[in-house]
Each structure stands twice: as structure tokens, then as C-alpha cells.
C-alpha positions in Angstrom: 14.3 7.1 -35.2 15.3 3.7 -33.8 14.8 4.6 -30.1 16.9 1.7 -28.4 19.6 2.8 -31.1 20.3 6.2 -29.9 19.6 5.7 -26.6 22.4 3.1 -26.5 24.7 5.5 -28.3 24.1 8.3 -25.8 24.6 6.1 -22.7 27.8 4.2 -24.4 29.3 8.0 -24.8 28.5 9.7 -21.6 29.5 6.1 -19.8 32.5 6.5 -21.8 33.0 10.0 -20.0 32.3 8.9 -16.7 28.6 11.3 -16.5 26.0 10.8 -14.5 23.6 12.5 -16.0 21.7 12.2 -19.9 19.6 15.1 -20.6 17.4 14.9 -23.6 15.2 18.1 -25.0 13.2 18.6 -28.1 15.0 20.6 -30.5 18.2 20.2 -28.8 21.3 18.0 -29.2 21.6 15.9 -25.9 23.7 17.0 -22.6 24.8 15.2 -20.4 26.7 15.9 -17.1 30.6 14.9 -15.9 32.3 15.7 -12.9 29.3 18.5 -12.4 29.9 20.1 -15.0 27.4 20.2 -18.5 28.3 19.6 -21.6 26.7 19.0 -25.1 27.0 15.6 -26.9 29.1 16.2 -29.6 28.2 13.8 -32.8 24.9 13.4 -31.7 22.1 15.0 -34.3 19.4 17.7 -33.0 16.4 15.3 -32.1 13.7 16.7 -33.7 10.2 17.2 -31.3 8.5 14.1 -32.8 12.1 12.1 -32.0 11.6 13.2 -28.5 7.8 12.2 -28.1 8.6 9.0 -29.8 11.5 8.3 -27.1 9.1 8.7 -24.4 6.1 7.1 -25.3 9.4 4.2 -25.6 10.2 4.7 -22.0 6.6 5.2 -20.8 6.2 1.6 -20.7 2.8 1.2 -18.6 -0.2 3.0 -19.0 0.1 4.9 -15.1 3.3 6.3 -16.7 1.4 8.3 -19.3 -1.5 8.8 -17.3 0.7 10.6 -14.4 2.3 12.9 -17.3 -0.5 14.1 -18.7 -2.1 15.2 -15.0 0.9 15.8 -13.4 2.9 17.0 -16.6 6.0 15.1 -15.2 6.7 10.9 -14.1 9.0 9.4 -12.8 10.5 5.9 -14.3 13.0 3.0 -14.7 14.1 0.9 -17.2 16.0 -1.0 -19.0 18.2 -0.6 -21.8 20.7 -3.7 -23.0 23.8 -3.4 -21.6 23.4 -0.6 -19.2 20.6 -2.1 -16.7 17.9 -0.5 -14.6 18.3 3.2 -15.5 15.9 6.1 -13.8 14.0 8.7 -16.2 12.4 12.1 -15.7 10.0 13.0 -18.4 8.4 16.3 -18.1 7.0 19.2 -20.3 8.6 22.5 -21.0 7.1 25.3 -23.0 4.7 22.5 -24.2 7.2 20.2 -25.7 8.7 16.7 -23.9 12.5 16.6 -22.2 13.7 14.3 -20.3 16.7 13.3 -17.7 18.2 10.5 -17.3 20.0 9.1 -14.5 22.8 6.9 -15.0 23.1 4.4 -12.3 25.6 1.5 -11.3 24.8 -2.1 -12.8 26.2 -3.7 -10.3 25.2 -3.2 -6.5 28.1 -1.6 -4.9 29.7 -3.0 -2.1 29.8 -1.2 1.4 33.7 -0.4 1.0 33.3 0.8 -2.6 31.0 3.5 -1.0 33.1 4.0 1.7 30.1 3.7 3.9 30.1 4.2 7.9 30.9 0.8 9.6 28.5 1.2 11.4 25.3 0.9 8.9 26.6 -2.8 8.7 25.4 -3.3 12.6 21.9 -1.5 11.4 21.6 -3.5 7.8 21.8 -7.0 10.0 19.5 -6.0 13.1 16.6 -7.3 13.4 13.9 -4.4 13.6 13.9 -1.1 13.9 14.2 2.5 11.6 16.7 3.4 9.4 17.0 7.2 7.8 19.0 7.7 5.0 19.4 11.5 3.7 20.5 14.0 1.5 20.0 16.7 -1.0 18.5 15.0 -4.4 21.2 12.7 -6.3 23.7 12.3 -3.3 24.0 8.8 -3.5 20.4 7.7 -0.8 19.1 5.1 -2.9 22.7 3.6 -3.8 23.6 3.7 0.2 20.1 1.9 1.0 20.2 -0.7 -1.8 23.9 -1.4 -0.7 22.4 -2.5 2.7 19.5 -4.5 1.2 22.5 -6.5 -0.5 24.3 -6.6 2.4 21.1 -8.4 3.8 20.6 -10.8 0.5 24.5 -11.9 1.0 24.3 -12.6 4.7 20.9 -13.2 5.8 17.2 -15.3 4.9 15.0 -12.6 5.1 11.8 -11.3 2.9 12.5 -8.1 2.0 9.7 -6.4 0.4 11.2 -2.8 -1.6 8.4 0.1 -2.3 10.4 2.2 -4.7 9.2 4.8 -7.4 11.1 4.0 -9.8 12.8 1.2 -9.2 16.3 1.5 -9.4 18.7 -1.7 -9.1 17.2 -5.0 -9.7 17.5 -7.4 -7.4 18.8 -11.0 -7.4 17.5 -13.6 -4.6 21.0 -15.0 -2.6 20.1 -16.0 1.0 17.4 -13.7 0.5 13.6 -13.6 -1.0 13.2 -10.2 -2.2 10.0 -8.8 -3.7 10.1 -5.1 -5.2 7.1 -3.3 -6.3 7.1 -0.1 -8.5 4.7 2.6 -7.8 2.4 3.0 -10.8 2.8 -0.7 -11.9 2.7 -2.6 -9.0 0.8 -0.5 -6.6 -1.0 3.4 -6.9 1.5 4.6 -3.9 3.7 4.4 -0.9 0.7 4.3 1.7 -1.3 1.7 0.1 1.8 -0.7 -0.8 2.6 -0.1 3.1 -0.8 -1.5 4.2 -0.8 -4.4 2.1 3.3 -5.2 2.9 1.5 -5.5 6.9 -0.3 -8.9 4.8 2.6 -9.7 2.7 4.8 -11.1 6.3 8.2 -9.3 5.3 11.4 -8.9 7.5 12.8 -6.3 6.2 11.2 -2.8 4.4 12.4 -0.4 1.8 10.7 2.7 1.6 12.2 4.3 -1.6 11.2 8.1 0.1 9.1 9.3 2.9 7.3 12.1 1.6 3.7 12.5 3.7 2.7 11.6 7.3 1.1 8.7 6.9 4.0 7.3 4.9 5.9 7.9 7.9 3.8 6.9 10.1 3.2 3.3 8.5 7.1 3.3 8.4 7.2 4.0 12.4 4.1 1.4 12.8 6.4 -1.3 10.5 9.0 -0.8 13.1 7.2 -1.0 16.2 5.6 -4.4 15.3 9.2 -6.0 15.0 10.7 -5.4 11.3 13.5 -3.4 9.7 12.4 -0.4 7.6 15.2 1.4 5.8 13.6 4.6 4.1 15.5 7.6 2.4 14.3 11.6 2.3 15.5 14.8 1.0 16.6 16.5 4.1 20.0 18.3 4.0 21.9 17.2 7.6 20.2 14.7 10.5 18.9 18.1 11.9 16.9 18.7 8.7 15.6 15.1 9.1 13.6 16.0 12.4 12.8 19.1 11.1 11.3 17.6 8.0 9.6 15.0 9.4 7.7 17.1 12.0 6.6 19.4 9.3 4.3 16.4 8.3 2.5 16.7 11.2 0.3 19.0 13.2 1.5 20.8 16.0 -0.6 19.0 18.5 0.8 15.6 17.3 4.3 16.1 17.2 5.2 15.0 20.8 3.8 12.0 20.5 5.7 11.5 16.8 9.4 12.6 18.6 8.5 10.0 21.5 7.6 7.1 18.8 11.4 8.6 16.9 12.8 7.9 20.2 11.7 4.7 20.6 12.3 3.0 17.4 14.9 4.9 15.4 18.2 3.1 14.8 20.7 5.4 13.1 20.0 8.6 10.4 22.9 9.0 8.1 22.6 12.1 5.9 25.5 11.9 2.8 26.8 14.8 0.6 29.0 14.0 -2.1 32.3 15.7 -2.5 34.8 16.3 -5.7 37.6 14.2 -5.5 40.9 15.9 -5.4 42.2 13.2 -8.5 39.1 14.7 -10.9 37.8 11.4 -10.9 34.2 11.6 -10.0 32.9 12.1 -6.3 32.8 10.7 -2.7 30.2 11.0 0.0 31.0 12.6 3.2 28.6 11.3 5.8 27.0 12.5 9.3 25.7 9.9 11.5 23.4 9.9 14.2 22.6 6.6 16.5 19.9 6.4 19.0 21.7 6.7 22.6 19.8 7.4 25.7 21.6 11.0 25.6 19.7 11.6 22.0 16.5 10.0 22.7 16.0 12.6 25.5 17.3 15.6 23.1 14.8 14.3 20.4 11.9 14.2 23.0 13.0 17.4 24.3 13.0 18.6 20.7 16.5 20.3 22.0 17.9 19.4 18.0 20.7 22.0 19.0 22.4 19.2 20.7 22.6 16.4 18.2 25.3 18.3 16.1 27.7 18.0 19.9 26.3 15.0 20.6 27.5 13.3 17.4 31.0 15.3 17.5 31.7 13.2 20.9 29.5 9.8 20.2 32.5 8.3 17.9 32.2 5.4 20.1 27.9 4.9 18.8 29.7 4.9 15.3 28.7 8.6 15.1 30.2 12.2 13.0 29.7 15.3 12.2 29.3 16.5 8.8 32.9 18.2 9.9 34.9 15.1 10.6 33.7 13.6 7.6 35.2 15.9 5.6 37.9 16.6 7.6 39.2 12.9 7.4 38.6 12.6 3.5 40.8 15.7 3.2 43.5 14.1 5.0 43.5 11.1 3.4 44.0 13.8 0.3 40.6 12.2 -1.2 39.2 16.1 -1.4 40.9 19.4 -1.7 40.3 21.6 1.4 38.7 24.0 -1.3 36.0 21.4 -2.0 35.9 20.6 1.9 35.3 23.9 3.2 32.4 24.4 0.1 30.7 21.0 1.6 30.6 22.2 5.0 27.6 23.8 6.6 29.7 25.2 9.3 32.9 26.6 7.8 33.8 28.5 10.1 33.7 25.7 13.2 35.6 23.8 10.7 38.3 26.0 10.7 39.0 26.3 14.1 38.8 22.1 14.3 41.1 22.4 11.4 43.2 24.4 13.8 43.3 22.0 16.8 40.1 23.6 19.1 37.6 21.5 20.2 33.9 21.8 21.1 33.2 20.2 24.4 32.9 16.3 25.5 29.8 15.0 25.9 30.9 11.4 26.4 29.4 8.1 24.8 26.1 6.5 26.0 24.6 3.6 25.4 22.5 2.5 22.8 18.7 2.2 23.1 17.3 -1.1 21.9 20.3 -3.4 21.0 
């Protein structure tokens, strides 16, 4: 098999069909994902179990890759295939032979209003220091919504930007910018130690691909204290999942002292879900946004998280939303069916009765801590 070959052929068709997704198994014709739903890869021969090991020692380009595979029995990876750019890859065993998933991703960086991203992470992409949280479920769009605002950096500002990523997913190209991105497994053995040395490496600005343990939080928080911008992405489901998640990393008797150090230095979580468009032509993120006011600094060192859902529903002047009139306002700008709205919504019910003209209380605007 001629591994660049067919991997070109499979990306040029499910490009061709608007999919997201590659999925490659031994023994199998490929699948590959549109518009969420699976389908096989018509054309495309059964690749065989020695084709499959052969495409990923291919993609297993460093020695860490294969290394992490045989101890953790799955890696992570990017790459690069002519025509297509940076691509990620999951390689993992099943029933004791190789599969793998690929990701298709964006060549080109998209821009802030072809993600039809909140205003307001403009104001938090060009500040000077502080924390930014973007999350979501697993392949909702974080990574494209952070590297959107490391570009948005590179076009306006001369900054070093220093990106920790595993894999590294867009490449990119210096503008006003010096950008330096290292790839755990190539470039460093993880998150924590690629933190410590980025403290000697005099960046302005921080990428944190994920946070997934304490201490990569906490060298995220310490980053922000001492004066830069970190911008960071994890799997938590709506901004109340984000506190939740994050205190799970800790012991009990340290959590206070973790919400107080939230309070201080946050600048804005944005969690993102993405939506079916009503035209069939792929998806589009609904977004909840949360910006430190003095109202939710004292509700996050309270650890009152039942108020940041009402707090956001009236903070429209911070820049904030609910989950709700996210998808409220792509429904009637007939972006989404009111199906697909009310199946995004956490709180169906609440969003029928806003649907129906009743409202939930005004807890005003405040202003914002550390601007």
C-alpha cells in the first residue's frame, strides 16, 4: 500500500462530502462522518490488517508516538498530509488489531466572524494578562475557538506566544507575532513540565491545549498571576461544569483557596456546543459566556454556582449568555430548527417558557474585576 496515496484519496473524498471525521479499522472499508451521520466510503478497498499497521507506523512519526501506544495502547497525533495540512490522529487497539480516527480540520485559521464567536473574546484575546476557559463536550469546536484568538493576537499584536498542545493542531505563521508551539511527546514529555520551562522561555501569551490535572491548572493560575495571558480549553459541558471540574482536581481542604485564586484571575469561560444547521450544511456553535464581575467573583468564592446560570441571563452588558439565548437567537435568525434547539438545550423546559415571553429575574450588570 502506498500510504500517502490512500490517505489523500480518503481525505479528497470525505472533504468532498463536507465530513469531519476519517475512521480507519483493520479489516474494514473506511467510514467517515457528515453532518453526524456515519457512512462507509464507497470505492475504497477493505484495508487489510498489515495495510492498517503500515498506515500507522506512517503516522507515528516520532519514537514517543509508538512508545505511548504500546503502554497506553492508544496516542494521540498530528500531521501532515499534502494538500490537506495539520490533521489530528487517534490510533488505538481493538480486539488486538490497530484503527484509527482521524480528524479533519480547517487549513486555514478561521476568522472570529466565520465562527460567529462572542464579541466579546476579542476584548479577552487582546488583554494583557489574565485566564481564559474555553469548553465543551469533545469535538465542539475548543481548539478551533482558542487558535482563532491566538490569530487574532498574531494579526494585531507583538507578543511571544508560546502554545503546549498534544497534538498540535493548526500551524502557525509569525505576523506581528513570535509564536513558538511545542508538541507533547516531541517537544516536551507533558503539560506540567512544558509549563515550568515556558516560566524561563519569557512568553506573553499561553496556550494550554487542555487542562486535565491540578498542577496543570495550577501552573495555568500561577502563569496568570505573574502578568501573562493563558488561554486553556477542557472537556466540561456548560461554565457550571467548568468549576465543578476543576475543583474535582483538588482536595477538599484546598478548594477555597483555588475558587479565591478563580476569582482573582479569571477573565471569561466560554463553553460552545455545536448545533445542526437548519440549511443541512454542517454545524454552528451556540455559546454560554461567563465574565468575571464583582457579582460572580463573590458567587465563585461562595461556591453558590447556582447563581451563575441568572447571573449570565442578565450580565448581557459583561458580553455574557446563557446556553438559552444562544440558541434562542440562532433559531431566530432561522440558522437552527427549534427541533435541534430545544435537543441542545440543557434546560428545555426554561427554554420554553423564555420561548414564550417569561422571564427569570434581573440581576443587573456589574463591573468587571481587573480591566
Amino acid at each position: 500500500m502506498d500510504v500517502n496515496t490512500f490517505l489523500k484519496s480518503c481525505l479528497d473524498r470525505v472533504i468532498s462530502q463536507k465530513g469531519t471525521d476519517l475512521y480507519i479499522k483493520s479489516d474494514s472499508k473506511p467510514y467517515y462522518r457528515a453532518s453526524n451521520q456515519l457512512k462507509s466510503l464507497d470505492g475504497i478497498a477493505v484495508v487489510s490488517a498489515d495495510d492498517m499497521n503500515a498506515i500507522a507506523q506512517h503516522l507515528m512519526r516520532h519514537t514517543s508516538h509508538a512508545e505511548v501506544l504500546e503502554r497506553e495502547r492508544s496516542v494521540d497525533l498530528s500531521f501532515v498530509v499534502e494538500g490537506h495540512g495539520r490533521l489530528r490522529a487517534n490510533i488505538f487497539y481493538q480486539q488486538g488489531e490497530l484503527s484509527c480516527v482521524i480528524r479533519i480540520a480547517w487549513k486555514e485559521i478561521p476568522s472570529f466572524e466565520e465562527l460567529r464567536l462572542p464579541p466579546v473574546l476579542k476584548k479577552w484575546a487582546l488583554s494583557e494578562r489574565g485566564l481564559v476557559v474555553i469548553s465543551g463536550a469533545a469535538s465542539s469546536g475548543k481548539s478551533t475557538t482558542a487558535n482563532a484568538m491566538i490569530n487574532l493576537i498574531n494579526e494585531n499584536l507583538e507578543k511571544h506566544i508560546i502554545t503546549i498542545e498534544d497534538p498540535i493542531e493548526f500551524s502557525h505563521v509569525p505576523k506581528r507575532s513570535l509564536i513558538n508551539q511545542r508538541e507533547i511527546g516531541q517537544d516536551a514529555p507533558s503539560f506540567v513540565s512544558a509549563l515550568r520551562a515556558a516560566a524561563r522561555q519569557a512568553p506573553d501569551v499561553v496556550f494550554i491545549g487542555e487542562i486535565r490535572d491540578a498542577e496543570t491548572f495550577a501552573s495555568a493560575l500561577q502563569a496568570a498571576e505573574i502578568g501573562r495571558l493563558v488561554i486553556s480549553t477542557l472537556h466540561a459541558r456548560s461554565v457550571v461544569h467548568v468549576f465543578e471540574r476543576l475543583l474535582s482536581f483538588f482536595p477538599t481542604e484546598e478548594r477555597t483557596r483555588v475558587l479565591m485564586d478563580i476569582s482573582y484571575h479569571l477573565n471569561v469561560i466560554v463553553s460552545e456546543r455545536l448545533v445542526p444547521r437548519q440549511d443541512g450544511k454542517g454545524y454552528v456553535p451556540a455559546f454560554e459566556v461567563l465574565t468575571m464581575t464583582a457579582t460572580v467573583a463573590d458567587a465563585v468564592r461562595e461556591q453558590r454556582f447556582d447563581k451563575l446560570v441568572p447571573i449570565m441571563q442578565n450580565g448581557t452588558a459583561d458580553g455574557m449568555q446563557t446556553l438559552n439565548q444562544s440558541l434562542i437567537s440562532l433559531k431566530e435568525q432561522s440558522l437552527i430548527s427549534e427541533v435541534e434547539m430545544y435537543r441542545a438545550s440543557d434546560k428545555p423546559q426554561e427554554l420554553s417558557l423564555k420561548m414564550r415571553g417569561f422571564s427569570f429575574g434581573n440581576q443587573g450588570s456589574n463591573k468587571i474585576i481587573g480591566t
